[in-house]
C-alpha positions as CSV (number, residue, x, y, z in Angstrom):
1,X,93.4,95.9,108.1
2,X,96.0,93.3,108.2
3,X,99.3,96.1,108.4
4,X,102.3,97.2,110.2
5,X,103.4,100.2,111.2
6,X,106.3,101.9,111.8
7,X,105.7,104.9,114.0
8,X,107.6,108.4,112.5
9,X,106.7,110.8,115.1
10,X,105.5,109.5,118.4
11,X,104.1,112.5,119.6
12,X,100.4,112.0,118.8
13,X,97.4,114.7,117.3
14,X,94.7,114.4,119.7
15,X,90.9,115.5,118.7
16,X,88.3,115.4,120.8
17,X,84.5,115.4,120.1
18,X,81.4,115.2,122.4
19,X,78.6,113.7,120.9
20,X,74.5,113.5,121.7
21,X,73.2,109.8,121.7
22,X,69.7,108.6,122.5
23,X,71.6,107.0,125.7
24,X,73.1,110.4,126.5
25,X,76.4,112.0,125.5
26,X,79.6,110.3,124.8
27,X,83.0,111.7,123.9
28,X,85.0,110.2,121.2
29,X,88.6,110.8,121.3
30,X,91.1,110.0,118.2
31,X,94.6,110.0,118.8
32,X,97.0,110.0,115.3
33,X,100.5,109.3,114.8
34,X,102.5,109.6,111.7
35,X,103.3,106.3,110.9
36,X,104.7,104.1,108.1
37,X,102.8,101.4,106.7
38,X,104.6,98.3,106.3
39,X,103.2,95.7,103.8
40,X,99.6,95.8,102.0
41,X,96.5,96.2,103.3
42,X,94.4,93.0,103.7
43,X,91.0,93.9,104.4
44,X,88.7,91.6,107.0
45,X,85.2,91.0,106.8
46,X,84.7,93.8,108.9
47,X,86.2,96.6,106.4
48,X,83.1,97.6,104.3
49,X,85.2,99.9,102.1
50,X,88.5,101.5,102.0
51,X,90.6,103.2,99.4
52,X,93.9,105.4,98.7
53,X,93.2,109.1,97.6
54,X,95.0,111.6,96.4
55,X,95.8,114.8,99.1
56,X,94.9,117.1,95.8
57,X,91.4,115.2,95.5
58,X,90.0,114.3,98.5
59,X,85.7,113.6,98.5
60,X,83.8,115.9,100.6
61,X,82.8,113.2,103.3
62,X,86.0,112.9,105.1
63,X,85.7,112.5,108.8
64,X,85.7,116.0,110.9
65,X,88.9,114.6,112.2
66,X,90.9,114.4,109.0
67,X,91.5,117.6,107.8
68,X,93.2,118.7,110.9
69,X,95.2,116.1,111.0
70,X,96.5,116.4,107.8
71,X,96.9,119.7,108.6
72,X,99.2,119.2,111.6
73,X,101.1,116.6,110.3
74,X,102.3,119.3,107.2
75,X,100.5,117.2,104.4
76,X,98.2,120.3,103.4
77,X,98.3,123.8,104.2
C-alpha cells in the first residue's frame, strides 16, 4: 500500500487458522504488530478496495482475525 511503519510494540499477536481446500488443508498464520503509519496510503493495482473506519462502527465482514486483535492491542473491550 505504498506506507511506512513505525513499529510501537514489537511483541506480535499471533492467530492461527487451519483451513479445508480442494488441495487439502493449509494453515494460515497472521502475525500483528502495533505500528505507526508513516505517510499516506497509495494504493497499487493490486488493492481492490480499502478504507478507514471508525472502531465504534465497524461492518460485519471484518476478517475472523480482527476483532481479537483489536482486542489485544486495548482498542476495544
Amino acid at each position: 500500500m505504498g506506507i511506512k511503519i513505525k513499529v510501537i510494540d514489537e511483541t506480535p499477536f499471533i492467530t492461527h487458522t487451519r483451513k479445508e481446500t480442494d488441495e487439502g488443508a493449509i494453515d494460515v498464520i497472521l502475525v500483528h504488530y502495533l505500528a505507526e503509519r508513516i505517510g499516506e496510503i497509495k494504493p497499487g493495482d493490486d488493492i481492490r478496495e480499502w478504507a478507514w473506519h471508525d472502531l465504534s462502527k465497524l461492518p460485519s465482514d471484518l476478517g475472523p482475525n480482527i476483532i481479537p486483535a483489536l482486542k489485544h492491542f486495548n482498542f476495544i473491550k
